[in-house]
C-alpha positions, -999 to 999 in steps of 0.1 A, spaced: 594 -170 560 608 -188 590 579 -177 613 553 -191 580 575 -232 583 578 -232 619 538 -223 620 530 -248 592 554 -276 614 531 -272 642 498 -275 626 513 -304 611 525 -315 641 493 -311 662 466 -329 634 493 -359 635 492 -358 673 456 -354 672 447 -383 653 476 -405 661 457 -417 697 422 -416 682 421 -456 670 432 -465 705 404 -436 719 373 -453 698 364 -481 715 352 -511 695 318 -522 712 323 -559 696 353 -563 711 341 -562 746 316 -583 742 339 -613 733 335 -644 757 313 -669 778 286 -648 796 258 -666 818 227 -645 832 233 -642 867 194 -636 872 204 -634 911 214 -598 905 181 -586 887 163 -566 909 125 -579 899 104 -557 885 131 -553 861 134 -547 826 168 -555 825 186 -592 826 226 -591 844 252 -613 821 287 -616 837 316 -639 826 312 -675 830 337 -678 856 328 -647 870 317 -666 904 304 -703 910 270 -696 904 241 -707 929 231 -748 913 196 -738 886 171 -758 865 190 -735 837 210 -704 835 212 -693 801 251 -692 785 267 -683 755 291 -672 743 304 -648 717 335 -654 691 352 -633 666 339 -638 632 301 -635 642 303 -668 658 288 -681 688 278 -710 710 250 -712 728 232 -733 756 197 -748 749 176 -774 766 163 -801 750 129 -818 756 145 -841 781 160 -811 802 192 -826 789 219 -791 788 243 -787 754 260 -762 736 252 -757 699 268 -730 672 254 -701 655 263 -669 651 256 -633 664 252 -593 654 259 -562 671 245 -532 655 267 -500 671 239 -475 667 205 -495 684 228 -512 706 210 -543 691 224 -577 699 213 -608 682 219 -646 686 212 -666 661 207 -708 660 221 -731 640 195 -727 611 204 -692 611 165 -687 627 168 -655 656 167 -669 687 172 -638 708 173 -604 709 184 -577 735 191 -542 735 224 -539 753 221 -512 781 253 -517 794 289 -535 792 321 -536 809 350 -562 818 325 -579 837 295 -570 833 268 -569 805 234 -559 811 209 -566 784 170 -555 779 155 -585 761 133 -576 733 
C-alpha cells in the first residue's frame, strides 16, 4: 500500500513538474515582434525574396529617400510611416495581425484598408526577416 502512494506521489509529481515550465517553454510569437522595426534594405542580398527589418535603433542607418518603419504595439496596434505626395515623412495609426500557423503578418492603415502583407520567415531580438506578399 505504501509502495501503491509513494508510486502515485511521483506521477503526480512528475505531470506537475512536467507542465509547470511549459508556459515559460511556448514561446508567444507576438510578443517578439513588439517594437519600432525599419527595413534595413542594406542587408538584402538582391535577388532576394526576402526584406531584413531590425530595431529602429538597431544602428544609425545610411541617410534614404525612405526606409519603411513601423512599429508594432500590444493590443493590435501600430504606427506606421507613409509618404505623402510631397515626399513629406509621418507616422500614422493602425493596427496589425499575426496569424501563428501561416506566419502571416498584416498592417493595416488607418481606414482599416491592408496596406501590407508579409510572410514572416524569421525573428529574433534583433532581427525580423519578412517575405512580402
Amino acid at each position: 500500500m505504501k509502495q501503491a502512494t509513494l508510486k502515485k506521489l511521483l506521477v503526480f509529481s512528475l505531470v506537475i513538474f512536467t507542465f509547470s515550465g511549459f508556459s515559460t517553454c511556448v514561446e508567444n510569437p507576438e510578443k517578439k515582434l513588439l517594437g519600432c522595426w525599419a527595413n534595413s534594405r542594406e542587408e538584402s542580398k538582391e535577388p532576394s525574396v526576402s526584406t531584413i527589418f531590425r530595431p529602429c535603433d538597431f544602428k544609425e542607418f545610411p541617410p534614404s529617400r525612405f526606409r519603411f518603419t513601423f512599429e508594432l504595439m500590444k493590443a493590435g496596434k501600430c504606427e506606421l510611416l507613409m509618404v505623402g505626395p510631397t515626399d513629406a515623412h509621418y507616422m500614422t495609426e493602425g493596427t496589425w495581425t499575426f496569424d501563428k500557423n501561416t506566419q502571416r503578418l498584416e498592417l493595416f492603415n488607418a481606414e482599416g484598408t491592408s496596406h501590407r502583407k508579409f510572410e514572416v520567415l524569421n525573428f529574433g531580438e534583433n532581427l525580423l526577416e519578412l517575405k512580402p506578399l
